[in-house]
C-alpha positions in Angstrom: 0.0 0.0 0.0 1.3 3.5 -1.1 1.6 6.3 2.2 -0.2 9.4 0.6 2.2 12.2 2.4 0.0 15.2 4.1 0.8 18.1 2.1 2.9 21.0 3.1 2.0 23.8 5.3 2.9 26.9 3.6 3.7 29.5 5.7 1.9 33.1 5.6 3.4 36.0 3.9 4.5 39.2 5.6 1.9 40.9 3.4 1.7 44.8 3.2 -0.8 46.6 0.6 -0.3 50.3 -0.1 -0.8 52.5 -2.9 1.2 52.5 -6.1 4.6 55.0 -6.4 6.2 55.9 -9.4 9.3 54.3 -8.7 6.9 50.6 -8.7 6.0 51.1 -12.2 9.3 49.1 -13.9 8.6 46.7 -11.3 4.8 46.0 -11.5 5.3 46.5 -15.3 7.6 43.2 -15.3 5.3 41.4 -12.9 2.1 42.3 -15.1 3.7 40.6 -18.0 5.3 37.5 -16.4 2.2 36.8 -14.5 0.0 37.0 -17.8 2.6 34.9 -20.0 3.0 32.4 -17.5 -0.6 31.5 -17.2 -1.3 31.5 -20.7 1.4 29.2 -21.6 4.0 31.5 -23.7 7.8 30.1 -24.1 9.1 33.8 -23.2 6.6 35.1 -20.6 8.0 38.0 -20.5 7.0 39.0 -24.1 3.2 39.8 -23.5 1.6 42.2 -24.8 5.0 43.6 -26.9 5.1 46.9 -26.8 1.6 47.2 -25.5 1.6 49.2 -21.9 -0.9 49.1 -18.9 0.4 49.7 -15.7 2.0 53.1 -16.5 -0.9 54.8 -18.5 -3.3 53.3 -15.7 -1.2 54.6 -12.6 -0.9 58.0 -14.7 -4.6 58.4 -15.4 -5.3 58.4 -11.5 -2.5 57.3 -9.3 -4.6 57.6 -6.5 -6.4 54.3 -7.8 -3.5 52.0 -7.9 -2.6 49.7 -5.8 0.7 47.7 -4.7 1.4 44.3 -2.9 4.6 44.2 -1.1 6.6 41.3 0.8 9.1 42.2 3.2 9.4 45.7 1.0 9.8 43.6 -1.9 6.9 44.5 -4.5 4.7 41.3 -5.4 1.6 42.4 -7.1 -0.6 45.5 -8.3 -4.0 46.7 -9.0 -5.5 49.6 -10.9 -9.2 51.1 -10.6 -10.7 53.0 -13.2 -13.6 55.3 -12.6 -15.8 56.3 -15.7 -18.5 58.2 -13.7 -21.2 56.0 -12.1 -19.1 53.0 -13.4 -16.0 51.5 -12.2 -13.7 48.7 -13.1 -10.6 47.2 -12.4 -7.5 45.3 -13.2 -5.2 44.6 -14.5 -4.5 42.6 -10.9 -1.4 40.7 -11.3 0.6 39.0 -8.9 4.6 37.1 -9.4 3.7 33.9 -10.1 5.9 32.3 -7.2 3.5 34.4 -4.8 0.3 33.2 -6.3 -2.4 30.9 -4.1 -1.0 32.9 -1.0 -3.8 35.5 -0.2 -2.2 38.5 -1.9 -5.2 38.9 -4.8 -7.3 39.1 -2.0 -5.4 41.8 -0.4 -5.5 43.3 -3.5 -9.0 43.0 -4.0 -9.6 45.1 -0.8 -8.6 49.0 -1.7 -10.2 48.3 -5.1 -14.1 47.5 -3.5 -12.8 50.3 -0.6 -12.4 52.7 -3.6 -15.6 52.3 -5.9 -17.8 52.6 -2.6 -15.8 55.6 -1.1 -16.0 56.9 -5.2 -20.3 55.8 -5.2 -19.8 53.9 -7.9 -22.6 52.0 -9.1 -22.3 49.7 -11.6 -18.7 47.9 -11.2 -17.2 45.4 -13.1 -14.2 43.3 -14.6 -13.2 41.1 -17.3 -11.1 38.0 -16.7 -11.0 34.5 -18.1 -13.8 32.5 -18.3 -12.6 28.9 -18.1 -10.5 30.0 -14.5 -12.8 28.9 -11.5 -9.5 30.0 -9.5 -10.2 33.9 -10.8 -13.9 33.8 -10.4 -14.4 32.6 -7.1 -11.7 35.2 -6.0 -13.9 38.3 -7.7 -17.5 36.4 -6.6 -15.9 36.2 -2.8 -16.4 40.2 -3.5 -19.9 40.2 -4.3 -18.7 40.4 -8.7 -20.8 37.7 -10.3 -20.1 36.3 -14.2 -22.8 37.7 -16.4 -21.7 38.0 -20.6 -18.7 36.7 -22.6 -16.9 39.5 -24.0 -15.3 39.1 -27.2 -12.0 41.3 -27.9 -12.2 41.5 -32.0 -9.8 43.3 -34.6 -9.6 43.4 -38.4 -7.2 44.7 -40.9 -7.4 48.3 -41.5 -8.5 49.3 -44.5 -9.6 53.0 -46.0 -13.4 53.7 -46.3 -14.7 56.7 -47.8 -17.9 57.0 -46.0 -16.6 58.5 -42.8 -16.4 61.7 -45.4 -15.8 64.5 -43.1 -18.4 64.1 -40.6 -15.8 63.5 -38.0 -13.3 65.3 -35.7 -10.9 64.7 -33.0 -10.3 66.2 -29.1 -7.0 67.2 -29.7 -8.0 69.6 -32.7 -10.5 70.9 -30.4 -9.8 74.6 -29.5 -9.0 74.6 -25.9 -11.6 76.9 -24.8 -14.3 74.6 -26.6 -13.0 71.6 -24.9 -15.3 71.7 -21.4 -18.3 71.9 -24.2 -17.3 68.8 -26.0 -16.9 67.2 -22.1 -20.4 68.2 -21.7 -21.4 67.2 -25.1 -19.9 63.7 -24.7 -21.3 63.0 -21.1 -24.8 63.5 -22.5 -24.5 61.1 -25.3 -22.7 58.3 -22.1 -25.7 59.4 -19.9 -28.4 58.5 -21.8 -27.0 55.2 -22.5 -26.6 54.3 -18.7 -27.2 57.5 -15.9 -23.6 58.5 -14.8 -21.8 57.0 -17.4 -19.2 59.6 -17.8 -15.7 58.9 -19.9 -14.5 61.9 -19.6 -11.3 61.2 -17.1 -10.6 58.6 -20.4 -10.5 61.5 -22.9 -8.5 63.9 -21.1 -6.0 60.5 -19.9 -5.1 60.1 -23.3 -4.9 63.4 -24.6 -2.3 64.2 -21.9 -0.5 61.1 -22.2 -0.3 61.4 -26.0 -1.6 57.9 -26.1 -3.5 58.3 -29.3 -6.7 60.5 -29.7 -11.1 60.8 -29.2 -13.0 60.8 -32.5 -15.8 62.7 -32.5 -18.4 61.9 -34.6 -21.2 64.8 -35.8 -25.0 64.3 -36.7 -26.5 67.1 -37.5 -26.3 70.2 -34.7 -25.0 68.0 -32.1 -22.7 65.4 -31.5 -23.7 61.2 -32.7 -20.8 59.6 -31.0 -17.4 59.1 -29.5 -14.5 56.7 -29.5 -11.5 56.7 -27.2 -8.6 55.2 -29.2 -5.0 54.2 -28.0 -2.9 54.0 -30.8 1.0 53.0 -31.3 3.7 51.6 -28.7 2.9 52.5 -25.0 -0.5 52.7 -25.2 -2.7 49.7 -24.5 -2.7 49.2 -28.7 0.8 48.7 -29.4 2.8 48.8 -32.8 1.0 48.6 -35.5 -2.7 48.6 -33.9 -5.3 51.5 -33.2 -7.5 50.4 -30.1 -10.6 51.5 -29.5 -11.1 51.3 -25.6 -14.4 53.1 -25.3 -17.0 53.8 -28.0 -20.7 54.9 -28.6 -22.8 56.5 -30.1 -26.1 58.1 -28.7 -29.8 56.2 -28.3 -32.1 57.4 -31.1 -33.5 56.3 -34.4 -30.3 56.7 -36.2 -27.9 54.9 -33.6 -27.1 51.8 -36.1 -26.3 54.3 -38.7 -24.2 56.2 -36.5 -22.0 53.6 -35.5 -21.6 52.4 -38.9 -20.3 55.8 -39.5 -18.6 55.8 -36.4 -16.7 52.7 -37.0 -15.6 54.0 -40.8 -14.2 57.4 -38.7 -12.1 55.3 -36.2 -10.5 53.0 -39.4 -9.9 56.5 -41.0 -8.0 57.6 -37.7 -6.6 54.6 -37.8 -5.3 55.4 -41.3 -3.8 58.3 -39.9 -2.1 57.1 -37.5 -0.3 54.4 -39.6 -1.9 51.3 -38.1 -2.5 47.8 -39.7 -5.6 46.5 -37.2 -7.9 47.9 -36.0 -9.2 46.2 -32.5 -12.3 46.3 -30.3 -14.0 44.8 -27.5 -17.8 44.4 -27.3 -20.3 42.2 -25.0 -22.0 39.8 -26.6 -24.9 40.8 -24.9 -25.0 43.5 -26.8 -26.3 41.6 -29.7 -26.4 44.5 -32.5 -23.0 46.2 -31.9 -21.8 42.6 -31.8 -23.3 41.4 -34.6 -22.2 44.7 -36.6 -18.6 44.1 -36.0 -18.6 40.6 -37.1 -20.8 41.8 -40.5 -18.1 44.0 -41.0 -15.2 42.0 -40.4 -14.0 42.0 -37.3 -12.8 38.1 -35.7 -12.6 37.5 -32.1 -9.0 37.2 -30.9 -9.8 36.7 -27.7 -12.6 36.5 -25.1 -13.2 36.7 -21.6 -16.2 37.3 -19.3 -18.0 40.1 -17.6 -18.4 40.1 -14.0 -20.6 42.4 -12.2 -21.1 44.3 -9.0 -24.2 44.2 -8.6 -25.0 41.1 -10.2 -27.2 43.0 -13.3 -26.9 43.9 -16.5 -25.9 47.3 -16.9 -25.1 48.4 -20.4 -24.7 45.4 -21.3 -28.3 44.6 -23.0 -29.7 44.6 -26.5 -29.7 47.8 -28.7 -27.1 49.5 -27.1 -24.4 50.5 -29.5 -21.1 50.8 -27.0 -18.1 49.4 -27.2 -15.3 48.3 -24.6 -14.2 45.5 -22.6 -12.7 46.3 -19.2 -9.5 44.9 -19.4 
């Protein structure tokens, strides 16, 4: 008869969490890359995402929402909040993988649920991988529940001609208009979901240079927005044009305006010398999905929704948004 041997105690970890400094961001930059390649299986771990950055655009857009796991000083692990208004989100949480199953996500986990109640956030969420039970009992220990598979899409750019000149960008906004086209693009959010406000996004990567808003026109007012990362350093990369937030506002013309609204951001993209174009987009919402898949666009990746509460947000039928809350 075999002797099964009891399996090791493993001791606790002199844990400290604390917010994020500047001088962590090589650090949890390296960690946020090895803890994503290892899990996924790639040879060099080290090599996700290429040129691609994260942790220093998020810790710049609002350093006060970033947090840091330390063991005996050492740093371990990080977190970023991101508040769009009445809606919040997180990630990405990362931990070095020789630290992992040792408590420190859920020390992470803590300043993030701290900060979207101190910040009244309603409607908070996350994306992570849907076949991990390890990762979504972590976030459902935290009241976030699964809900919708989100699919992260991308096609090859190619010119249209029916973006015409309907469009504009922030950055060729004159200054003293910009608070306007704030207001103007916080209308369009809040009638898609009350409090849905990007604007912190907008002004993040126009100060950051990380690539530009297009701002779509219909009529006297605006149809639409889309904030897009574009190039190395942002969360595109070479070669890419990302479109982390989109949409376009509720009304009888909405599918036509994000028709048009999609041509614009390929025409950006144009501009800014990408190949793809990329996108994420719930599946639950069926006609912005659906459009991106008439028009091209192939899943690359997918991941699921999780929610705090456990409902459905913005994520429902006819509603013309996307993003994926990576």
């Amino acid at each position: 008869m075999r002797r099964e041997t009891a399996p090791q105690a493993v001791s606790p970890l002199d844990l400290s969490v604390r917010p994020l400094a500047e001088t962590d961001l090589d650090t949890a930059d390296r960690i946020f890359r090895l803890a994503f390649g290892t899990f996924i299986g790639l040879p060099d771990p080290s090599a996700f995402m290429g040129d691609a950055g994260f942790v220093r655009t998020r810790w710049r857009a609002d350093p006060s929402a970033a947090f840091g796991a330390s063991v005996d000083g050492e740093l371990v692990g990080s977190n970023f909040a991101t508040r769009w208004g009445s809606v919040g989100f997180f990630g990405p949480l990362t931990i070095r993988p020789d630290v992992w199953n040792r408590g420190v996500g859920k020390r992470l986990m803590e300043p993030i649920v701290a900060y979207f109640d101190a910040q009244g956030i309603r409607h908070a969420g996350l994306f992570t991988f849907p076949h991990s039970q390890k990762h979504i009992g972590l976030y459902q220990r935290f009241g976030f529940w699964p809900r919708f598979l989100t699919a992260v899409m991308s096609r090859p750019v190619t010119p249209t001609a029916d973006a015409a000149s309907s469009w504009t960008t922030f950055s060729a906004v004159p200054a003293d208009e910009r608070s306007t086209i704030l207001s103007d693009c916080r209308e369009v959010t809040d009638a898609i979901y009350e409090g849905l406000d990007v604007s912190s996004e907008i002004r993040s990567v126009d100060d950051q240079r990380l690539g530009d808003t297009v701002l779509l026109q219909g009529g006297d007012r605006l149809a639409g927005l889309a904030v897009c990362h574009s190039g190395p350093g942002t969360e595109a990369g070479s070669g890419t044009c990302y479109i982390k937030f989109a949409a376009v506002r509720p009304g009888a013309t909405e599918r036509e305006d994000f028709d048009r609204l999609l041509s614009a951001c390929e025409a950006f993209a144009v501009d800014a010398g990408a190949r793809r174009l990329a996108a994420g987009v719930s599946t639950a919402r069926h006609e912005a999905y659906a459009r991106l898949l008439e028009r091209g666009f192939r899943t690359d990746m997918q991941g699921v929704a999780m929610k705090r509460p456990n409902e459905a947000g913005y994520n429902r039928a006819g509603v013309y948004v996307l993003d994926d809350w990576r």
